[in-house]
C-alpha positions in Angstrom: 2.3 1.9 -42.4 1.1 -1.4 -42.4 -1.6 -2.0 -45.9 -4.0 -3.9 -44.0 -4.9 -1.4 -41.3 -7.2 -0.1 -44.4 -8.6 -3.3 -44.7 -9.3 -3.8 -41.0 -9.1 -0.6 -39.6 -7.9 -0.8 -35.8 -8.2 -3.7 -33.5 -11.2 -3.0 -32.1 -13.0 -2.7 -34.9 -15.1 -5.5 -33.8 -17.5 -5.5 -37.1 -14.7 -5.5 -39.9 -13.3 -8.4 -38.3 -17.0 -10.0 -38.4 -17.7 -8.8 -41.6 -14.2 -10.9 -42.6 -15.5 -14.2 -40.9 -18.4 -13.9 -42.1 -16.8 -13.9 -45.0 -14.0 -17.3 -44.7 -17.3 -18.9 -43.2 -19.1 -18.1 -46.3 -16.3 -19.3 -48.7 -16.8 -22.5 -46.9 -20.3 -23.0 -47.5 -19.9 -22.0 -51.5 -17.1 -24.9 -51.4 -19.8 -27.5 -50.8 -22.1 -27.1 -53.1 -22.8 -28.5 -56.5 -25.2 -27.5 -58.3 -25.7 -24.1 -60.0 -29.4 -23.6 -58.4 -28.4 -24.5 -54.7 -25.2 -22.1 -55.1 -27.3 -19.1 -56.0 -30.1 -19.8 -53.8 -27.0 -19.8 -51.2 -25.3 -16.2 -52.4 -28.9 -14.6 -52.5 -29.2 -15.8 -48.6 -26.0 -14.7 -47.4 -24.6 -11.7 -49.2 -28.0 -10.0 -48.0 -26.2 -10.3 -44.3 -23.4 -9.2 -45.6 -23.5 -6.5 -47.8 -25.8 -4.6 -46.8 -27.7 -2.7 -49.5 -31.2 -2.5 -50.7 -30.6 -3.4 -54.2 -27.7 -5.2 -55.9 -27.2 -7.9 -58.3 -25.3 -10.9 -59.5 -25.1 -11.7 -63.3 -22.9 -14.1 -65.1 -21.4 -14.8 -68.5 -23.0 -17.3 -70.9 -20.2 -19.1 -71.7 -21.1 -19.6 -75.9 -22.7 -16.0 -76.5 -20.6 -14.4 -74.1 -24.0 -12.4 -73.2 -24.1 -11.1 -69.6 -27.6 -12.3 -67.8 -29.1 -11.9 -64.2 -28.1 -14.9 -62.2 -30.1 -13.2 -58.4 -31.4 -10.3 -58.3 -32.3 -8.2 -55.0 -34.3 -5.0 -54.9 -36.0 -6.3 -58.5 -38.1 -9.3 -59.2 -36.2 -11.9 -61.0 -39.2 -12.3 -63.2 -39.0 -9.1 -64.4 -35.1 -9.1 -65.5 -34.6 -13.2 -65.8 -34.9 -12.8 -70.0 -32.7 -9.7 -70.2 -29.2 -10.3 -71.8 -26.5 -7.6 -72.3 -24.2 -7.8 -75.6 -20.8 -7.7 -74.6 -19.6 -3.9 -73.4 -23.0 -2.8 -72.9 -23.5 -0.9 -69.8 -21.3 -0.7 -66.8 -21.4 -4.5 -66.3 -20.2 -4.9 -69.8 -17.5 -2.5 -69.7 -16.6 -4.1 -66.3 -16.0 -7.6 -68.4 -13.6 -5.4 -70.9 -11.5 -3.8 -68.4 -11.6 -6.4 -65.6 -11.5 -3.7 -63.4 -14.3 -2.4 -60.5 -15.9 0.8 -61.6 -17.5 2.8 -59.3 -20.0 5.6 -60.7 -21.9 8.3 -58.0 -24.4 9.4 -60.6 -25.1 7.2 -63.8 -27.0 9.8 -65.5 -22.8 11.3 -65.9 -21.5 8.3 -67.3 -22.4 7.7 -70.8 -21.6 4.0 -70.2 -24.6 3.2 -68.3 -27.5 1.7 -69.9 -31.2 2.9 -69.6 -32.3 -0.4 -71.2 -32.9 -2.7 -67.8 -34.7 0.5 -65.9 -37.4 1.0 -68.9 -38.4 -3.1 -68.6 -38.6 -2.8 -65.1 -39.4 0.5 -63.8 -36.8 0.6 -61.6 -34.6 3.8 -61.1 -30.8 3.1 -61.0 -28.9 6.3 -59.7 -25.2 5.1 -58.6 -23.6 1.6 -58.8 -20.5 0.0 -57.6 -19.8 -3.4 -60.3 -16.9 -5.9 -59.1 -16.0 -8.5 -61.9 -15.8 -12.0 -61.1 -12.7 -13.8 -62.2 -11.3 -17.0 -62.4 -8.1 -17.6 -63.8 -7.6 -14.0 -65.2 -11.0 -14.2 -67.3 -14.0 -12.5 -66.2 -17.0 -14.7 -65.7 -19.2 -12.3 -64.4 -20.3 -9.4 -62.4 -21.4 -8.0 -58.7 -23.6 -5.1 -59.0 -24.4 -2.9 -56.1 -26.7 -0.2 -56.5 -28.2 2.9 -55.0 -25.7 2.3 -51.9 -27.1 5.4 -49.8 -23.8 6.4 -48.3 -20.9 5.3 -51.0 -17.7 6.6 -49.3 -18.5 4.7 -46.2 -19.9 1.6 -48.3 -16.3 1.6 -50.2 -14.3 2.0 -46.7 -16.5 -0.5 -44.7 -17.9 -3.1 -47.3 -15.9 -2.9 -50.8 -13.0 -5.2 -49.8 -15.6 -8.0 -48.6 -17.2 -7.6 -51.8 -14.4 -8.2 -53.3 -13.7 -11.0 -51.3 -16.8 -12.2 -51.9 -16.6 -11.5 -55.9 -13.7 -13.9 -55.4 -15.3 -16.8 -53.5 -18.2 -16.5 -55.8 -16.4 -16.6 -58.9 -14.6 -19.6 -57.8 -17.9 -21.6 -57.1 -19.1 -20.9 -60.4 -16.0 -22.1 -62.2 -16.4 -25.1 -59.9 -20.2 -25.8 -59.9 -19.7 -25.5 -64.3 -17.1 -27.8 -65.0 -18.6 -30.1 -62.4 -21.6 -29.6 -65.2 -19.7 -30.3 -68.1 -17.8 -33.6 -66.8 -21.7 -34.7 -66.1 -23.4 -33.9 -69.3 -20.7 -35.6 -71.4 -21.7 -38.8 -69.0 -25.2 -38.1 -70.5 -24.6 -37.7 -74.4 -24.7 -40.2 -76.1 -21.3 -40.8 -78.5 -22.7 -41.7 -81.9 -25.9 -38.9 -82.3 -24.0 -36.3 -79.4 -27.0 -36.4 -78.4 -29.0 -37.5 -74.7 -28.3 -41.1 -73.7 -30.3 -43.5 -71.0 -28.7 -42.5 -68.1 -30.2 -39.0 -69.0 -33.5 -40.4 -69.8 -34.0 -41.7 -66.2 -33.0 -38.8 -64.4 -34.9 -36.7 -66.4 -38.0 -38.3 -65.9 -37.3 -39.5 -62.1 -37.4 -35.7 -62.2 -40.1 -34.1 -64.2 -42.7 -36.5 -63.7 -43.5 -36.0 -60.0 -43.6 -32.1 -61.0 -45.8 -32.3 -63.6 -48.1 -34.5 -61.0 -47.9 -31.9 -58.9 -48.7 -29.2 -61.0 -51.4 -31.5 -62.5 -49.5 -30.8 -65.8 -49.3 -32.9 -69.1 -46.4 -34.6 -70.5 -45.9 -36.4 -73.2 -43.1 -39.2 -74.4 -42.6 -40.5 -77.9 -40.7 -44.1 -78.8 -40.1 -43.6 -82.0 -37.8 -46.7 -83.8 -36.3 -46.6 -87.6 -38.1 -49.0 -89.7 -35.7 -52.1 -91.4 -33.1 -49.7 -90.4 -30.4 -53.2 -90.1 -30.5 -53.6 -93.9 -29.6 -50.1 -94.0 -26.3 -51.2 -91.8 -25.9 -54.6 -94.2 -25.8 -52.6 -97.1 -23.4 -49.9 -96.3 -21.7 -50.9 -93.2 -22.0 -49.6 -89.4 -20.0 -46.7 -89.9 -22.5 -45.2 -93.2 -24.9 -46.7 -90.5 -24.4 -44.8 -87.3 -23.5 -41.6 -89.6 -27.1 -42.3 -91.1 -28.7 -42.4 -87.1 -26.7 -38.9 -86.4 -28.4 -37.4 -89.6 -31.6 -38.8 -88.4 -30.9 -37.3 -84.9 -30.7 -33.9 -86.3 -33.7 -34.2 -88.2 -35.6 -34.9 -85.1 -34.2 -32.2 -83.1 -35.3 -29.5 -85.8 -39.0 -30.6 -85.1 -39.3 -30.1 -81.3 -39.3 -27.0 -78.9 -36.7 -25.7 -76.6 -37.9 -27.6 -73.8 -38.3 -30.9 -75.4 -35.4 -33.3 -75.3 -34.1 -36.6 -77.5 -32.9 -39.3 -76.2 -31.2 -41.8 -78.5 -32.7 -44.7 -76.1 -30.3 -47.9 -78.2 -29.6 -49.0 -81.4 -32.3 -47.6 -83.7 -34.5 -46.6 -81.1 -35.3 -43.1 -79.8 -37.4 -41.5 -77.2 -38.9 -37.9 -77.2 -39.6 -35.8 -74.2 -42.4 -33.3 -74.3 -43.0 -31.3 -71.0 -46.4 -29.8 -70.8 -47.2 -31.1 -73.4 -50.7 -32.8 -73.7 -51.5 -35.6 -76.3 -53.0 -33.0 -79.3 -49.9 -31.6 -79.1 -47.8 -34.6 -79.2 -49.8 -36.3 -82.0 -49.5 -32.9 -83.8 -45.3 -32.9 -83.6 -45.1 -36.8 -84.2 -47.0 -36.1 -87.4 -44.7 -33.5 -88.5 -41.7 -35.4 -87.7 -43.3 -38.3 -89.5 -43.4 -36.3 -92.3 -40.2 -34.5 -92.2 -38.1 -37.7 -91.7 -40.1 -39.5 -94.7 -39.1 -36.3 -97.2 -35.4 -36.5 -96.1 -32.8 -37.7 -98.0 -29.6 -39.2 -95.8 -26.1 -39.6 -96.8 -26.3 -37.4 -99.5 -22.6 -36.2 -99.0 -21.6 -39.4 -99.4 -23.3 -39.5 -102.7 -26.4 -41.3 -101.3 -30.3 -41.0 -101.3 -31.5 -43.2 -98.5 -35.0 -42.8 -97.4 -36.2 -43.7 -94.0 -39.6 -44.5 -92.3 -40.0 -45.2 -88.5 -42.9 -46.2 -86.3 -44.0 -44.2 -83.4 -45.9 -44.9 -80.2 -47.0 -41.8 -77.8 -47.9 -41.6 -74.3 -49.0 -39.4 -71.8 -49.0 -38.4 -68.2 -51.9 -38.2 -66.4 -53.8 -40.2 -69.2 -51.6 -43.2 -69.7 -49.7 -43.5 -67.2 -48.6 -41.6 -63.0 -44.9 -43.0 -63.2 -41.9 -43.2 -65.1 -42.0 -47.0 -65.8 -45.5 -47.2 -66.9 -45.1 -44.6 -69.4 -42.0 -46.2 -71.1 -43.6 -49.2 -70.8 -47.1 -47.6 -72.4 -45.0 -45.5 -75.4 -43.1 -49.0 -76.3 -46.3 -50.8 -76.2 -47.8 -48.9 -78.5 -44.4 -48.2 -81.0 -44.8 -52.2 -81.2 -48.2 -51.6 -82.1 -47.6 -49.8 -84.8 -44.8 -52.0 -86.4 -47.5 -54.5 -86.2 -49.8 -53.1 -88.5 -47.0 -52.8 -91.1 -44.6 -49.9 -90.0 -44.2 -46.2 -90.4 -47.4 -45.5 -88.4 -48.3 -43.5 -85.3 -50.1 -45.1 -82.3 -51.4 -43.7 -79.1 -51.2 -44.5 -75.5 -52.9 -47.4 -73.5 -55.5 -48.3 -76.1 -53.4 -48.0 -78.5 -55.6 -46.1 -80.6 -54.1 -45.4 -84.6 -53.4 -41.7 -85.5 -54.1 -41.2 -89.0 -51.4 -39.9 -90.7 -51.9 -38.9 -94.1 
């Protein structure tokens, strides 16, 4: 007997063979896109007309924790599960990463693999799931999850192998959409700190600033740039020199919050990017980072104690400035500013006002 007459199950079974299409035509669509937000805006849209069930879920493997996490969510609100993060082999997704194999479970209150965790935070009441892993290449990237399917031996005879299918499509697009990622954000680190670059800067910017407009949200940018930093690079050489900027890099980075992003912006100079953050805030950070860099120590593994100042001009949206170039051009204004009253200051936005520091 011919395998596929499970698959498909006579020739007249006119909504398999749509299901299938649907399907190839769906592949198609995943093949196109790009970026990670349009793919999954693109699964949660179509799987809905395919598969159909009230609740299911898609969640993916963070590549460096190896954590599994809810990429869409139907039946839930993403709000209420976008923070959760499962350890690896916890519940039936995680076992479903272990084995690489589907597991299929009628009742979860029988199955000792199932974790209560996700129902508690958000009140929802899981009683049967069918998990499909995702995999590219032999490794599992992530998971399907449908859940509460009301009739599961005609779900697994009608709609399993398209989930599958799909699990397959999916997984690919992923892959795809991530290393598409990765070749990008190398073009945006910069090679000597590792890390943002220019080319970041503007697109960053050329996209934040017309959201924080619209929200009628502060943001603030800081051009910070190392004081007499070339007799640093006279006295010990550009390689000491560019170790010295990587250290100071670091430094930096340990001052500001998980949304904030550096930018090494040339040479000596760096910028700072503070999302929602108004100009108290900024002037508070700038200080401690003013402080910070002036107590470090660089090169010490080479057997060296050199001390650093830089100055620092802030600016801020709406205050300052409504577009990208006017707030660069405000923040350097004002970083010249304060390397004209003798260095290792702090000055603030289109009046360059002085911050004291001390």
């Amino acid at each position: 007997m011919d395998q596929r007459a499970g698959f498909i199950d006579t020739p007249s079974d006119t909504g398999q063979v749509k299901r299938l299409m649907d399907c190839i035509a769906f592949s198609k669509v995943l093949a196109s896109i790009y970026d990670m937000e349009t793919l999954l805006t693109a699964i949660l849209e179509r799987i809905k007309t395919i598969i159909p069930a009230q609740n299911w879920s898609l969640l993916l493997i963070d590549p460096k924790t190896r954590e599994l996490s809810f990429a869409v969510v139907v039946g839930v609100a993403h709000e209420a599960v976008k923070d959760i993060r499962l350890g690896p082999g916890e519940g039936i997704a995680g076992a479903v990463v272990q084995t690489g194999q589907p597991i299929f479970i009628p009742d979860v209150n029988q199955d000792p693999r199932f974790c209560t965790r996700v129902d508690l935070l958000t009140g929802f009441e899981t009683k049967s799931i069918i998990a499909q892993p995702l995999i590219v290449r032999g490794e599992v990237i992530g998971v399907f999850e449908v859940v509460n399917v009301e009739d599961e031996r005609y779900f697994r005879e009608k709609y399993l192998p398209h989930l599958a299918i799909l699990a397959d499509y999916v997984a690919i697009a992923v892959d795809n959409v991530r290393n598409l990622q990765m070749l990008q954000a190398r073009t945006f680190i910069d090679e000597v700190t590792g890390f943002y670059n220019t080319r970041y800067l503007i697109q960053k910017l050329d996209r934040l600033i017309p959201q924080h407009r619209e929200r009628n949200e502060h943001f603030s940018l800081v051009f910070l740039d190392l004081d007499n930093f070339k007799t640093v690079v006279d006295q010990y050489g550009h390689l000491l020199g560019a170790e010295v900027l990587s250290e100071v890099a670091w430094v930096i980075h340990k001052e500001l919050g998980p949304d904030d992003s550096l930018v090494r912006y040339g040479g000596d100079e760096f910028i700072i990017l503070l999302p929602r953050r108004p100009q108290p805030e900024a002037i508070e950070i700038t200080r401690r980072l003013r402080h910070t860099l002036n107590d470090t120590a660089f090169l010490q593994d080479e057997g060296l104690q050199i001390k650093i100042t830089a100055s620092y001009g802030i600016a801020t949206l709406p205050e300052d400035a409504q577009d990208r170039e006017t707030l660069l051009f405000i923040a350097d204004r004002a970083l010249f500013g304060s390397k004209d009253r003798g260095r290792d200051r702090i000055m603030l936005g289109r009046d360059l006002v002085p911050v004291a520091v001390d």
